[in-house]
Each structure stands twice: as structure tokens, then as C-alpha cells.
LOZA-936030 format. One record per residue (C-alpha): residue number from 1; residue in three letters; x, y, z. Coordinates in steps of 0.02 Angstrom, whole numbers, plus 50000, padded with zeros to 5 digits. Layout:
<recs>
<rec nuba="NUM" voza="ALA" X="X" Y="Y" Z="Z"/>
...
</recs>
This chain:
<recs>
<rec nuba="1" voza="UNK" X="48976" Y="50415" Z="50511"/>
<rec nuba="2" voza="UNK" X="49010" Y="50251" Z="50628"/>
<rec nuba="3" voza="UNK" X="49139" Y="50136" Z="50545"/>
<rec nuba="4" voza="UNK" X="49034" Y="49996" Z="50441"/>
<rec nuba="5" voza="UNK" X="49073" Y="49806" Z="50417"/>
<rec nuba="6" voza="UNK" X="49033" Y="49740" Z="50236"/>
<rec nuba="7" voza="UNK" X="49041" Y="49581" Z="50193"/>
<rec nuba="8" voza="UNK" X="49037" Y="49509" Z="49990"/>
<rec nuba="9" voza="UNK" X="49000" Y="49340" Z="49944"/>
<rec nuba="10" voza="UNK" X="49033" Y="49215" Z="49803"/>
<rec nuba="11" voza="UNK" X="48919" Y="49052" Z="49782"/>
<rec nuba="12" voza="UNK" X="48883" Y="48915" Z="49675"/>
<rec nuba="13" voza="UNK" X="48702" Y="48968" Z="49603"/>
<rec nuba="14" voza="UNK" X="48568" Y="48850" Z="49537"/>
<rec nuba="15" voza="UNK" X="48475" Y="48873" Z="49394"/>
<rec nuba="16" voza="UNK" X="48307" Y="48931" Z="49430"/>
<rec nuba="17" voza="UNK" X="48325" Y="48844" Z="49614"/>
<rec nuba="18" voza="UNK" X="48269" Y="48988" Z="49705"/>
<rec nuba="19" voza="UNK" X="48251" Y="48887" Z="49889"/>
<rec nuba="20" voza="UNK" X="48422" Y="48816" Z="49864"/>
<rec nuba="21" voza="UNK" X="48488" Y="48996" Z="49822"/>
<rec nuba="22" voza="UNK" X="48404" Y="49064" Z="49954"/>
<rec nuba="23" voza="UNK" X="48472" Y="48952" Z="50079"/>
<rec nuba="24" voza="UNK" X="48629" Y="48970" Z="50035"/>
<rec nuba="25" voza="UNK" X="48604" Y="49154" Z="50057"/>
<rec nuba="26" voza="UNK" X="48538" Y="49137" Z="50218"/>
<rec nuba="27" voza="UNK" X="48682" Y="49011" Z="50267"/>
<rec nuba="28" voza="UNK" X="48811" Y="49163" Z="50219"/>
<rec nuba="29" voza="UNK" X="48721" Y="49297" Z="50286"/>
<rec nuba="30" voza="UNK" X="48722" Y="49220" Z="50437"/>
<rec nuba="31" voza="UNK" X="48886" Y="49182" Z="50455"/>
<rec nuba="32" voza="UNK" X="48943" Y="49335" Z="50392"/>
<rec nuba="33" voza="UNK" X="48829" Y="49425" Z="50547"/>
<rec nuba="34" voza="UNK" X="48917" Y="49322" Z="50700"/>
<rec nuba="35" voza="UNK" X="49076" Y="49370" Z="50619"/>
<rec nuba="36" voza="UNK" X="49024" Y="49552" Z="50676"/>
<rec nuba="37" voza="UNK" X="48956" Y="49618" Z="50498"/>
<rec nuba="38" voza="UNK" X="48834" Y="49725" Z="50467"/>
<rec nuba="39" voza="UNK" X="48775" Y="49718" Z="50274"/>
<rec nuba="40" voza="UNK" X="48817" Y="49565" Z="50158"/>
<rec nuba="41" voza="UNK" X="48823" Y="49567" Z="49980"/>
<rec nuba="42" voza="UNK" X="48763" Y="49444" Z="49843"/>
<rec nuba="43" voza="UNK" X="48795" Y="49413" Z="49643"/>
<rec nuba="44" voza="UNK" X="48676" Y="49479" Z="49511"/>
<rec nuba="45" voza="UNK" X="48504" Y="49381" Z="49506"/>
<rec nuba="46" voza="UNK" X="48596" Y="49262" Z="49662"/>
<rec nuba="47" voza="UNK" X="48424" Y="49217" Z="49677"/>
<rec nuba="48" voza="UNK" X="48373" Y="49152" Z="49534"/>
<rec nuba="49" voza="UNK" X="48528" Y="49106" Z="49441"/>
<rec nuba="50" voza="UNK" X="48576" Y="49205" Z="49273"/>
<rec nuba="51" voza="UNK" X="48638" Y="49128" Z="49111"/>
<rec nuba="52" voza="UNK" X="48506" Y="49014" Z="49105"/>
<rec nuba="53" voza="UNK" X="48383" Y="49140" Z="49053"/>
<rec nuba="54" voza="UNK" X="48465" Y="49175" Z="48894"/>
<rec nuba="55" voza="UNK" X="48340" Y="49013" Z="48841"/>
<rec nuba="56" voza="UNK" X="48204" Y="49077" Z="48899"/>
<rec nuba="57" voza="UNK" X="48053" Y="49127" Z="48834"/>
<rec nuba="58" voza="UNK" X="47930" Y="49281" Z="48881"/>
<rec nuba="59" voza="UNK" X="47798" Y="49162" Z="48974"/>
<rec nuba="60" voza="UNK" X="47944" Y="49051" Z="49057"/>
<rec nuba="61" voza="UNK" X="48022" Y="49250" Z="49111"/>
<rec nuba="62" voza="UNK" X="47865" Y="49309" Z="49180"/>
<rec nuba="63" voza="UNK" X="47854" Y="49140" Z="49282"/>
<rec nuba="64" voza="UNK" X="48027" Y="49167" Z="49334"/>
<rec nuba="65" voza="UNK" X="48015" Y="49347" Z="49377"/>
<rec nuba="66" voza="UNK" X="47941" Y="49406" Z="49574"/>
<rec nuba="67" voza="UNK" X="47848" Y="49582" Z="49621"/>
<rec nuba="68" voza="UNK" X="47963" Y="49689" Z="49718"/>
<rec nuba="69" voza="UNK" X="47930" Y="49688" Z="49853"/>
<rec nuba="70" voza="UNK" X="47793" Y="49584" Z="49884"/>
<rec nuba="71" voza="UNK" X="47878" Y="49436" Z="49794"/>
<rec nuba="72" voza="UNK" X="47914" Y="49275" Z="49912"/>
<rec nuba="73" voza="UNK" X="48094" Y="49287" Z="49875"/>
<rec nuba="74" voza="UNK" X="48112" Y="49467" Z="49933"/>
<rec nuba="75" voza="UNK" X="48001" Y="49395" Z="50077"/>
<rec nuba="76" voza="UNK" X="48122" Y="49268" Z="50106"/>
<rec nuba="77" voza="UNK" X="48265" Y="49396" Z="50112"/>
<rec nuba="78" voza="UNK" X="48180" Y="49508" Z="50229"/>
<rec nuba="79" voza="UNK" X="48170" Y="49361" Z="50326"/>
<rec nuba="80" voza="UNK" X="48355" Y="49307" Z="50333"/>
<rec nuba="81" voza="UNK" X="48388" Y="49485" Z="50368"/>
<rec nuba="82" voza="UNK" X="48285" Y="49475" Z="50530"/>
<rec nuba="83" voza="UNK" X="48353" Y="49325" Z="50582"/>
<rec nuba="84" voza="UNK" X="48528" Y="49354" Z="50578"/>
<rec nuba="85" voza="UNK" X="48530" Y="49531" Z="50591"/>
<rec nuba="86" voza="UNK" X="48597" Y="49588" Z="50446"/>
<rec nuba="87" voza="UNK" X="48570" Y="49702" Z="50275"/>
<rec nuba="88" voza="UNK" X="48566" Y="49586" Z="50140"/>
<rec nuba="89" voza="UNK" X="48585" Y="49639" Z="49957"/>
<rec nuba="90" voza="UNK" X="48554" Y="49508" Z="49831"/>
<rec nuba="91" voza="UNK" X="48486" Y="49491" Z="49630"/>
<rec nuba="92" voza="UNK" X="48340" Y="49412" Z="49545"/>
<rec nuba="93" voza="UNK" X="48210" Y="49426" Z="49404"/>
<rec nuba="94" voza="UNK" X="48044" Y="49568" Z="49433"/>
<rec nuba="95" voza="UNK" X="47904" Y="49600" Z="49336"/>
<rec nuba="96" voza="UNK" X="47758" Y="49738" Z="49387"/>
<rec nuba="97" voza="UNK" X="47585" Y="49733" Z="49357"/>
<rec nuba="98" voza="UNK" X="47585" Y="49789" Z="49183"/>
<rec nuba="99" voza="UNK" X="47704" Y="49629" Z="49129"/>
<rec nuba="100" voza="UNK" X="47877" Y="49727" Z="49120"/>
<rec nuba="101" voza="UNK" X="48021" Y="49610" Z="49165"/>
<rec nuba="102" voza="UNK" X="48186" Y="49703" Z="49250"/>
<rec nuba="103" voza="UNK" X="48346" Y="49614" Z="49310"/>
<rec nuba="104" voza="UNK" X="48336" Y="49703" Z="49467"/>
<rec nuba="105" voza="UNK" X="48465" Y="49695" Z="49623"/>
<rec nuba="106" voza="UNK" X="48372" Y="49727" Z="49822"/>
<rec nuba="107" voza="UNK" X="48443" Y="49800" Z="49984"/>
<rec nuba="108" voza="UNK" X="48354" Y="49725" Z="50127"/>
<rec nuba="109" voza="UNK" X="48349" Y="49728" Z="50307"/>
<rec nuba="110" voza="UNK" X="48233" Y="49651" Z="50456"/>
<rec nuba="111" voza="UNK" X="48108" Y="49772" Z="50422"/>
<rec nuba="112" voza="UNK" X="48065" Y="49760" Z="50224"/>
<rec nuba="113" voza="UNK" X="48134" Y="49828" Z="50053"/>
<rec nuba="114" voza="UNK" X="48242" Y="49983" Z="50079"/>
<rec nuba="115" voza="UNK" X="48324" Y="49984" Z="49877"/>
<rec nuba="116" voza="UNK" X="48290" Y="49915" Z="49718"/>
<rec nuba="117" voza="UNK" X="48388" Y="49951" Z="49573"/>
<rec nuba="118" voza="UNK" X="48358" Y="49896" Z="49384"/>
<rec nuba="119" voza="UNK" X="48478" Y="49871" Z="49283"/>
<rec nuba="120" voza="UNK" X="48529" Y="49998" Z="49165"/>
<rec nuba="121" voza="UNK" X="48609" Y="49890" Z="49024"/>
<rec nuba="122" voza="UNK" X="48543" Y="49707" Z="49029"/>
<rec nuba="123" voza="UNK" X="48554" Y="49592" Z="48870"/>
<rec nuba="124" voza="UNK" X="48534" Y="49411" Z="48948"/>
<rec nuba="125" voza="UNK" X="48360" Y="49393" Z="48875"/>
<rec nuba="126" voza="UNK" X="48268" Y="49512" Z="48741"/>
<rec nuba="127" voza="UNK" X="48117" Y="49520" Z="48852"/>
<rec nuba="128" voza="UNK" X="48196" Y="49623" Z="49004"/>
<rec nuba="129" voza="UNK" X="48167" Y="49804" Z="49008"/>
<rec nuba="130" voza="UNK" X="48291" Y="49940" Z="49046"/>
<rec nuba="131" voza="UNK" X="48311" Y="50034" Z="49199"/>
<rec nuba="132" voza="UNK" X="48278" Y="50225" Z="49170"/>
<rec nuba="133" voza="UNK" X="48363" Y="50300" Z="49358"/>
<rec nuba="134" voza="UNK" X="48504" Y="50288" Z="49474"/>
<rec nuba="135" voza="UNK" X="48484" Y="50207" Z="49641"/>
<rec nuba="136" voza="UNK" X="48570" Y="50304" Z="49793"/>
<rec nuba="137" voza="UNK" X="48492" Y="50246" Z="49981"/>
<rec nuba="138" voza="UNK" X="48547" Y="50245" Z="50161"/>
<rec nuba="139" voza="UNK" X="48627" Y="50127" Z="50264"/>
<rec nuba="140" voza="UNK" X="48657" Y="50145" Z="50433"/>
<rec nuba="141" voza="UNK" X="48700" Y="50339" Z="50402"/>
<rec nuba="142" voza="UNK" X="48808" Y="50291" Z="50233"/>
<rec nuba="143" voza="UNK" X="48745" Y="50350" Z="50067"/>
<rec nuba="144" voza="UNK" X="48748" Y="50193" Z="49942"/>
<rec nuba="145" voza="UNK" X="48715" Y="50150" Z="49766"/>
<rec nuba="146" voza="UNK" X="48695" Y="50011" Z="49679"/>
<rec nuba="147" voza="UNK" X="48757" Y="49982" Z="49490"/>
<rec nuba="148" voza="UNK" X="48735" Y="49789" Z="49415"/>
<rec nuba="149" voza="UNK" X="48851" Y="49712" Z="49309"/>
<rec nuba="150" voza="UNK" X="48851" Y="49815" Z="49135"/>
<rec nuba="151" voza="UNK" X="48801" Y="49954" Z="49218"/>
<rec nuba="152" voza="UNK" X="48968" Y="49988" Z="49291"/>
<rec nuba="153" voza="UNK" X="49064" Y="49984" Z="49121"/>
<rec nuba="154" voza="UNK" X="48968" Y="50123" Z="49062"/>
<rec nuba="155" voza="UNK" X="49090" Y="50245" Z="49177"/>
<rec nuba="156" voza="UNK" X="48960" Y="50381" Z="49155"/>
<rec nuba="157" voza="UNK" X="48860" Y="50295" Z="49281"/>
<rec nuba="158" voza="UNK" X="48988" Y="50269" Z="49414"/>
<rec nuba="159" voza="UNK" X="49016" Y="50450" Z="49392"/>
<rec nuba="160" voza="UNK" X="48830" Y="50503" Z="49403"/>
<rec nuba="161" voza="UNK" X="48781" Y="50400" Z="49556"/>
<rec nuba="162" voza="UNK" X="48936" Y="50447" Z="49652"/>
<rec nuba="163" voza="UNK" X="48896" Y="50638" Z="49611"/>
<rec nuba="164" voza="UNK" X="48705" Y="50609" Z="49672"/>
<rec nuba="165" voza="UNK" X="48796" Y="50568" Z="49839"/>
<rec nuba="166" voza="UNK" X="48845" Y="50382" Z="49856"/>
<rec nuba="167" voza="UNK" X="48995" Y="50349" Z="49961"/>
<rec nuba="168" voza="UNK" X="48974" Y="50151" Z="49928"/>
<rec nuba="169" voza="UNK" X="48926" Y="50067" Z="49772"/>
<rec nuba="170" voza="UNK" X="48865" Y="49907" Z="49759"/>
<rec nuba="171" voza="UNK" X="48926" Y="49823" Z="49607"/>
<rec nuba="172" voza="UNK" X="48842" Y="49653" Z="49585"/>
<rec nuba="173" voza="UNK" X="48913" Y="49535" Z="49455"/>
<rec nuba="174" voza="UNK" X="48899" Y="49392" Z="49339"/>
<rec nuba="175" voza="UNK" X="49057" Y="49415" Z="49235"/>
<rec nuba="176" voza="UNK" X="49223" Y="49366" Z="49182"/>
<rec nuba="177" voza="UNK" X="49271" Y="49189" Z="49084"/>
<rec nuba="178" voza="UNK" X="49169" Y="49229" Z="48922"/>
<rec nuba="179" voza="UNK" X="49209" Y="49280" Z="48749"/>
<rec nuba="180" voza="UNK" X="49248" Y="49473" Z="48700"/>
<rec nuba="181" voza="UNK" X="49355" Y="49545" Z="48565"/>
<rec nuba="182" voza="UNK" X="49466" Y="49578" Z="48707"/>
<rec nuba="183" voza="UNK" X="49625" Y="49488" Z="48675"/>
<rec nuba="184" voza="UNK" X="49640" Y="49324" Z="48802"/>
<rec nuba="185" voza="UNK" X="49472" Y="49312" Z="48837"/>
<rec nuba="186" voza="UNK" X="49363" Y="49157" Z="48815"/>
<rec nuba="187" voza="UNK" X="49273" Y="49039" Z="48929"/>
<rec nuba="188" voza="UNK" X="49373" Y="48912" Z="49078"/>
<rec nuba="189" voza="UNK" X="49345" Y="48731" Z="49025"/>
<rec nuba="190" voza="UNK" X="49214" Y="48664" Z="49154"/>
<rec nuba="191" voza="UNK" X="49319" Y="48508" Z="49193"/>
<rec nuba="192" voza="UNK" X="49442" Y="48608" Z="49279"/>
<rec nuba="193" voza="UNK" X="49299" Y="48667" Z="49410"/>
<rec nuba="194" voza="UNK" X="49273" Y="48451" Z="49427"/>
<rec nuba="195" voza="UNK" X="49445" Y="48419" Z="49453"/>
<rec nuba="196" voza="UNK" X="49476" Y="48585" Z="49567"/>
<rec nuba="197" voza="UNK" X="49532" Y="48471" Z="49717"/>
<rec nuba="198" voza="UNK" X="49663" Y="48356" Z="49630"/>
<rec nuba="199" voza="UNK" X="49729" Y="48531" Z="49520"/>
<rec nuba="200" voza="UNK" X="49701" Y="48690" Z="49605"/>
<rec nuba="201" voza="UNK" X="49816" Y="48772" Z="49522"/>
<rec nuba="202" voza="UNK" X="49764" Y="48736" Z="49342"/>
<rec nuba="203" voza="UNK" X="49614" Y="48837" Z="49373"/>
<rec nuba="204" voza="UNK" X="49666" Y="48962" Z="49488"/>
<rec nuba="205" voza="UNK" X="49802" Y="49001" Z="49334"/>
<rec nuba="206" voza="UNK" X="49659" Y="49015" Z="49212"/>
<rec nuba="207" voza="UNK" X="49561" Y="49119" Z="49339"/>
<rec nuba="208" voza="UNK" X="49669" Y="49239" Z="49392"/>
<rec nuba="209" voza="UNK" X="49744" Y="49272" Z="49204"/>
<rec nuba="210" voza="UNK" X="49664" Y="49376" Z="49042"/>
<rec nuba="211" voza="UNK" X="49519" Y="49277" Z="49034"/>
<rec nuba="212" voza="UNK" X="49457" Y="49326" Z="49249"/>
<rec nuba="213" voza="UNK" X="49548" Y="49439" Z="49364"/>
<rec nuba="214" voza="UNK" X="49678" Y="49488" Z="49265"/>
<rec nuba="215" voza="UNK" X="49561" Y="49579" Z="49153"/>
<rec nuba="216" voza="UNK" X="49457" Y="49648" Z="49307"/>
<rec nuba="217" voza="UNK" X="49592" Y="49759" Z="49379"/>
<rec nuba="218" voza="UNK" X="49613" Y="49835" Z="49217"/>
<rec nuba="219" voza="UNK" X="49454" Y="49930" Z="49250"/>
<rec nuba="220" voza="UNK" X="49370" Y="49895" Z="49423"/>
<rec nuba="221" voza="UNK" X="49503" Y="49989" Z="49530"/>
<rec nuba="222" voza="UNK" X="49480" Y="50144" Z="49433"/>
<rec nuba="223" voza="UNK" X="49303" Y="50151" Z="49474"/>
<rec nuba="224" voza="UNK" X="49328" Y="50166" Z="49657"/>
<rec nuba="225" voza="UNK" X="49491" Y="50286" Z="49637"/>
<rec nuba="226" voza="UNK" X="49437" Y="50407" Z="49524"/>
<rec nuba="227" voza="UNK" X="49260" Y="50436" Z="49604"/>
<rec nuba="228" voza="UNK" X="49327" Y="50429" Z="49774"/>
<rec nuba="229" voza="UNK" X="49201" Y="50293" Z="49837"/>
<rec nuba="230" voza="UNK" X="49205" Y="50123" Z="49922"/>
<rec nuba="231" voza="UNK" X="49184" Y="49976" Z="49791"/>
<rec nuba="232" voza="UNK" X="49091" Y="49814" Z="49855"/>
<rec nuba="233" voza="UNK" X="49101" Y="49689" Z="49698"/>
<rec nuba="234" voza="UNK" X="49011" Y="49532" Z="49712"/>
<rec nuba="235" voza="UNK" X="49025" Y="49370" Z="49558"/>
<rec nuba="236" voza="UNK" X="48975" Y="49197" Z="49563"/>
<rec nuba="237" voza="UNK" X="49107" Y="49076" Z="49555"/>
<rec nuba="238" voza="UNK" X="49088" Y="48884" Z="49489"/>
<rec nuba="239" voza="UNK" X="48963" Y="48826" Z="49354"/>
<rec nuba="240" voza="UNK" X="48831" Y="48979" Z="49323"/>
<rec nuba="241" voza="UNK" X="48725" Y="48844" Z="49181"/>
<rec nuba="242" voza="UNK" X="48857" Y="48790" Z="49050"/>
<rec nuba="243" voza="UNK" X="48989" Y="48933" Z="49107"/>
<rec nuba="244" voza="UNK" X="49101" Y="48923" Z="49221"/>
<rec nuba="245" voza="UNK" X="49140" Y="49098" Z="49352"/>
<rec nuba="246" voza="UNK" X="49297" Y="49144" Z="49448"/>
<rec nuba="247" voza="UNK" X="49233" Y="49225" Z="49578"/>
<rec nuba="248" voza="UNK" X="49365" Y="49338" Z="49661"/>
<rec nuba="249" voza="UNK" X="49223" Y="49442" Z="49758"/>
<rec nuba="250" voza="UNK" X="49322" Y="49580" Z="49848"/>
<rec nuba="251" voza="UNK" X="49303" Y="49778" Z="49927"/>
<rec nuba="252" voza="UNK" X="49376" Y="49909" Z="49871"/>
<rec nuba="253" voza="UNK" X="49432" Y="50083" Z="49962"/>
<rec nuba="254" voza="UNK" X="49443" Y="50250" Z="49886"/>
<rec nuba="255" voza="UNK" X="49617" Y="50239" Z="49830"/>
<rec nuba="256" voza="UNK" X="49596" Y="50098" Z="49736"/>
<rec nuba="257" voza="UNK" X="49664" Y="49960" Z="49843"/>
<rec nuba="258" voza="UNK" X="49584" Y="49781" Z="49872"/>
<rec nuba="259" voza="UNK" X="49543" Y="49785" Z="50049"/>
<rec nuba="260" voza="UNK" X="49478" Y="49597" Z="50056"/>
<rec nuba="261" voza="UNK" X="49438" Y="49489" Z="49923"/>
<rec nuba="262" voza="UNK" X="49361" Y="49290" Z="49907"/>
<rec nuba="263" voza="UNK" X="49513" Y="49168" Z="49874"/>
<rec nuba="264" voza="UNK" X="49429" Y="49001" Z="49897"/>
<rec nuba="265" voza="UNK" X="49376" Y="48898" Z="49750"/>
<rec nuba="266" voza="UNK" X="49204" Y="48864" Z="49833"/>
<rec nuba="267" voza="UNK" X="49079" Y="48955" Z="49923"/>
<rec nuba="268" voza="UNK" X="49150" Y="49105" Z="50031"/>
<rec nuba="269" voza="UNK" X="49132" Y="49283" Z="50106"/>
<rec nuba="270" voza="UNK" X="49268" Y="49407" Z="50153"/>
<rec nuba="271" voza="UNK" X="49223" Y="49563" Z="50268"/>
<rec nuba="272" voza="UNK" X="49319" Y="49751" Z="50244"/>
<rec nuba="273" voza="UNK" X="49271" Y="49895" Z="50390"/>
<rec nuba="274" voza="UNK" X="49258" Y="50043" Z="50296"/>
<rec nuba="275" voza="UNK" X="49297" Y="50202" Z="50365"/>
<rec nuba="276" voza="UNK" X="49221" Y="50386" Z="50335"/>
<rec nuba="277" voza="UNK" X="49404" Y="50478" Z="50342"/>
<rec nuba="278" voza="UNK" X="49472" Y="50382" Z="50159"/>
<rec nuba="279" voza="UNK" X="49332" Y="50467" Z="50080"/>
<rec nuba="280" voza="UNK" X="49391" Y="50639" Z="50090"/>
<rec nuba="281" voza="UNK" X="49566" Y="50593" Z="50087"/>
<rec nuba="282" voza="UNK" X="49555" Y="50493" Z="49909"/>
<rec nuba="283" voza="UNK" X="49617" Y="50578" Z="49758"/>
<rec nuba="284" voza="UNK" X="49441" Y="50566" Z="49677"/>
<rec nuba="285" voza="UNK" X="49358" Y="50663" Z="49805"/>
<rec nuba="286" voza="UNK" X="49462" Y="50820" Z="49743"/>
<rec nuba="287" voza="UNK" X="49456" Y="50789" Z="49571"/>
<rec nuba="288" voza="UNK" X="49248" Y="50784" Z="49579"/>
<rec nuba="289" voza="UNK" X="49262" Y="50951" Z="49668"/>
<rec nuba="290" voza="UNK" X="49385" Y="51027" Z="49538"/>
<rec nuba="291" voza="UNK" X="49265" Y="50998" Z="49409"/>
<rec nuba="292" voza="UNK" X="49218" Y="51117" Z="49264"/>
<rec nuba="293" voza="UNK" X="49047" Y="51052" Z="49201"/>
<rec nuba="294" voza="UNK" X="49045" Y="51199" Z="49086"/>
<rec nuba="295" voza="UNK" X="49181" Y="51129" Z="48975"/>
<rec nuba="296" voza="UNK" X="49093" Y="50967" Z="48933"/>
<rec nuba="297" voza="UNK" X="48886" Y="50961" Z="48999"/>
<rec nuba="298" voza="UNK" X="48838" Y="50974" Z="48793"/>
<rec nuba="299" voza="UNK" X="48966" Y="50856" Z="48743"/>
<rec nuba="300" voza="UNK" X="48925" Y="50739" Z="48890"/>
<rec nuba="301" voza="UNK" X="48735" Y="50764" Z="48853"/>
<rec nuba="302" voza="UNK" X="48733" Y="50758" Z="48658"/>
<rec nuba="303" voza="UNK" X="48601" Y="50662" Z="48561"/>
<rec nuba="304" voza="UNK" X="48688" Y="50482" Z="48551"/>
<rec nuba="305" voza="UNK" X="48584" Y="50297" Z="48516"/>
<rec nuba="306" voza="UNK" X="48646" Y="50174" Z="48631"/>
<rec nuba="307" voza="UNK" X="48747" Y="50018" Z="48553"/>
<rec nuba="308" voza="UNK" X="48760" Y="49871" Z="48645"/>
<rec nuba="309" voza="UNK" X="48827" Y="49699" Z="48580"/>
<rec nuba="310" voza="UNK" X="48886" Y="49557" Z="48673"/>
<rec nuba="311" voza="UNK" X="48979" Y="49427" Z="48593"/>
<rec nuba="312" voza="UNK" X="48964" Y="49271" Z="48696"/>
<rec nuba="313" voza="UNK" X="48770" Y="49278" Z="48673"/>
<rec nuba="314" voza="UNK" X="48675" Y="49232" Z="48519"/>
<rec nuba="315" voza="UNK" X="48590" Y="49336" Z="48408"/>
<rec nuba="316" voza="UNK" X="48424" Y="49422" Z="48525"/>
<rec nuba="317" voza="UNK" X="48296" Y="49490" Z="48382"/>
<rec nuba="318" voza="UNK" X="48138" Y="49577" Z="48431"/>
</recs>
């Protein structure tokens, strides 16, 4: 395989503005494409905005939501793509023709839709519906998958798409600065995002510490190293509705190690050239070969009921 150039992005999203989102996107991607890249990713639902919807309603979701792919956002991305030359990844609301709503996360390129994944695990609005299948797809001669937010906790996912071949997973993101039962976490007080330009380093500290990045590498590293795979991890960063995101977009290699990541407090992209010799050279490419599925398929496939709480959202009833 040729050596790609991938390029992740962090932006200042609008609720619900989807021509201001859009243009944004089409500002980056084209930057990012006379800087020599070939594929540029975007945040979860970059589109559309995210948090937001946690207020909506099922009639203000379906108005929200696009077809995929004959939506005129993924239009609008196909076009970008065909301007500037470029594979563009990037998030919004769907909904099909029987009135299903997905958070769903497109690959792109001058000629039309080549991906679309649904999220697995969504909880930003009781009206979405649940994913049921892994995404794995081609670019350019690499095999790539895309996981969204949640998803990517759930390590059995990582694991399963990497197995059904994907050398590069796309993990789109709106995350980090909320509340958890995880010790330091909470959200970053919004007036440090007004007053970023008289006291960086008030909110770079809060950031980069247990409530943002801090609690990222605990986890997002280990992805990438222990299923031998390129990581390409994209998040918001400013005000995402009344919560405030860090950013910190970066791309992993196989071992582990950040090979670029966004450091600007404002809009941004950073570009990695990955390479087809780490693959086979990572730790995690031998341990999925030394595998004994024998040991654990039962275990690994028992009966189980999925439980899924999130504590910085309010109570979602059906």
C-alpha cells in the first residue's frame, strides 16, 4: 500500500447551523488538501452540531435528520470533496424512509458516499436508533473502519472491526469535559473559552488535566496498540451548546504513539503520513495472530443485556 496523508480536524460547531458547519468543513478540507493530504477527518454529527439534540423532540429529530446519501448535506460533502480533492469524513443526524433516526458518521469522496456507519451506542436523544454492524471500507488501497464516540469504549468493537480487516479506524468524537463517576471529571467553566486570549493557560490547564486529555490517554492509546491499527481521533473543541470541548484531535500509530495532534485553542487540523510497514511491526499485530478463540468465543458470546447510563444527561424515558 502507497503511504497515505490523513488529516483530523477540531472546530467550533453550531447548533443546528448546518451551512455554517459545512463551510467550515469545506474551509478545512481545503486547506488540509493544498497541504498535500489525502483524507480529512471531522467530529461526530460536525454537521449538525451534537448536544443540542438532547432537547429535542421526535418531530424537531426527524427535521434535523438527512437521507444518506441523498441528503443535501452529504450532497454538500461530496461536493467539497470534488472541489478540493479530498476524502472527507464527517457526522450528522439520518433518518430512512420508514422514520428511524441514526447518529451516523460518512466517508466521502468526489464521486459520492463510499461509508456510512451508525452508531453502535448513542444516548444523546431517546429517539435515535442503534446501529446493528461494523463498518470496514477502502481507501485508496487501505482497509478502514469507522467507530463513533461510545462505540470505541466498548473495546469489543475495536477488536471486532480491526479483526474484519481495518488497518485505520476512524474514531469521531464529542467527548471529554463532562460529568462521570470518574474521579476529576466535570465540565470546563465556559468563561475560560471567552477569556482564552488574555489566559491561555487557565484553560489549557483544565484541558489537558482529569477532566480532558489527561483522562483520554488512559484509554485511547491502547486502542491503537493492542489492535495493531492506525487511530485517527477527531473532537470538537470550544462551546458544543452549553458545554464546553477540548479538542486535542490527534493520529495515532500502531504502537501507541501520538503522531500529530491539534494544539490550538481554535479551529485547526494536523496531518500524520501513515505507513503500511508499522502495521506488521506493532505488538498488536502478533498478539491478534496468537489468539486462541477457543478459550473464550462462549464467554465472549454469552447471553448479556446491554447497560448503558450516562451521567451528565438527564433522565431519557421511553
Amino acid at each position: 500500500m502507497d503511504p497515505l496523508r490523513i488529516s483530523t480536524a477540531q472546530f467550533e460547531n453550531r447548533s443546528g447551523d448546518k451551512k455554517y458547519n459545512l463551510s467550515v468543513i469545506g474551509t478545512l478540507a481545503a486547506k488540509a488538501a493544498a497541504a498535500g493530504s489525502d483524507v480529512i477527518a471531522f467530529h461526530e454529527c460536525s454537521v449538525t452540531g451534537y448536544t443540542f439534540a438532547r432537547n429535542l423532540d421526535r418531530a424537531q429529530m426527524l427535521d434535523l435528520a438527512e437521507p444518506v446519501p441523498s441528503g443535501d448535506s452529504v450532497s454538500k460533502l461530496v461536493d467539497i470533496a470534488a472541489r478540493s480533492g479530498i476524502t472527507v469524513l464527517a457526522g450528522l443526524f439520518e433518518k430512512d424512509d420508514a422514520g428511524r433516526i441514526y447518529k451516523a458518521y460518512v466517508c466521502v469522496d468526489g464521486n459520492g458516499l463510499i461509508a456510512c456507519h451508525r452508531k453502535i451506542h448513542p444516548f444523546i436523544n431517546q429517539y435515535i436508533t442503534p446501529g446493528d454492524r461494523y463498518t470496514v471500507f477502502d481507501i485508496s488501497g487501505w482497509k478502514c473502519g469507522i467507530l463513533i464516540c461510545y462505540d470505541n469504549n466498548v473495546v469489543e468493537n475495536v477488536r471486532a472491526t480491526a479483526l474484519l480487516g481495518a488497518e485505520i479506524i476512524f474514531m469521531p468524537h464529542v467527548t471529554m469535559c463532562t460529568p462521570s463517576p470518574r474521579p476529576g471529571s466535570g465540565f470546563v467553566d465556559p468563561e475560560l473559552w471567552k477569556n482564552r486570549a488574555v489566559n491561555p493557560e487557565a484553560l489549557r490547564a483544565e484541558f489537558d488535566g482529569p477532566k480532558g486529555r489527561e483522562w483520554l490517554m488512559k484509554w485511547l492509546p491502547s486502542r491503537a496498540h493492542d489492535n495493531g491499527i492506525y487511530v485517527v481521533f477527531s473532537n470538537p473543541i470550544g462551546m458544543d451548546d452549553d458545554q464546553l470541548k477540548n479538542g486535542c484531535s490527534m493520529i495515532l500509530d500502531p504502537f501507541g504513539n501520538i503522531m500529530a495532534e491539534c494544539r490550538t485553542l481554535g479551529d485547526d487540523f494536523v496531518t500524520a503520513t501513515v505507513t503500511a510497514d508499522k502495521l506488521t511491526q506493532a505488538g498488536g499485530y502478533r498478539y491478534t495472530r496468537a489468539r486462541r478463540p477457543e478459550l473464550y468465543r462462549d464467554i465472549l458470546g454469552k447471553d448479556h443485556k446491554p447497560v448503558q447510563k450516562v451521567a451528565w444527561l438527564p433522565r431519557q424515558d421511553s
